[in-house]
N, C-alpha and C positions, 0 to 999 in steps of 0.2 A: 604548743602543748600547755597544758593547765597545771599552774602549782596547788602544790597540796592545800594550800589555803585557800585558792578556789573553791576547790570542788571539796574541802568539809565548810565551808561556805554556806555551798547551797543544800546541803545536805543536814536532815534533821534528825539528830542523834537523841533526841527523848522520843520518840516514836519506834514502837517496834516494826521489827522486817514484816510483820505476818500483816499489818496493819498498812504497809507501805504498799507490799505484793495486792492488796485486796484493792483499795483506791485504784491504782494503775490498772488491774485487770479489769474495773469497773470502768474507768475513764476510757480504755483502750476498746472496750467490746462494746458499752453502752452510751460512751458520751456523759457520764455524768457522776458527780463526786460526792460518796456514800459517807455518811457520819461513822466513823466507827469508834468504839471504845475494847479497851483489851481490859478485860477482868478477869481476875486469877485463874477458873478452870474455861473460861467459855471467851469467845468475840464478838462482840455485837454490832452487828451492821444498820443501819437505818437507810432505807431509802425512799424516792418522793411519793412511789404509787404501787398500789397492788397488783398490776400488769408486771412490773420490772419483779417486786416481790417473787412472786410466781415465779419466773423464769430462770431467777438465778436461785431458788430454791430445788428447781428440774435441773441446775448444771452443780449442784453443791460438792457430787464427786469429783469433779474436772476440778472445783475450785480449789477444794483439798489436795489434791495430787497439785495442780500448777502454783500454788501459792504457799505451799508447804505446810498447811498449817497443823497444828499440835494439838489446838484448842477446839472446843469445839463451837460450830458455829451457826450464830441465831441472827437470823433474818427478819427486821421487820419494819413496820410501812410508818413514817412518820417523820 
């Protein structure tokens, strides 16, 4: 069993959750780790190409419901 000092260890407490949920949903579905920035009313995603753009722009409702988000969120290629 892991003590508490483990596991906030590995865990990155200046990162928000909505920012944690997106990375993992993206690593988890796509293979690959999105830049994101949280700014006050919106989240900003960046990723390497306009094929991935696209598609996670066609799942942005899944994204919202699975990743809880609040903010709202912008997608883009770079």
């Amino acid at each position: 069993m892991d003590s508490v000092k483990d596991i906030l260890a590995t865990k990155n407490l200046d990162e928000p959750t909505e920012a944690t949920a997106l990375r993992e949903y993206c690593q988890e579905l796509f293979g690959i780790t999105p830049k994101i920035s949280v700014k006050k009313d919106s989240v900003w995603m960046s990723v390497p190409n306009g094929i991935l753009a696209t598609e996670l722009r066609m799942r942005q409702p899944e994204i919202n419901r699975r990743c809880q988000l609040t903010k709202k969120l912008v997608i883009r290629i770079g």
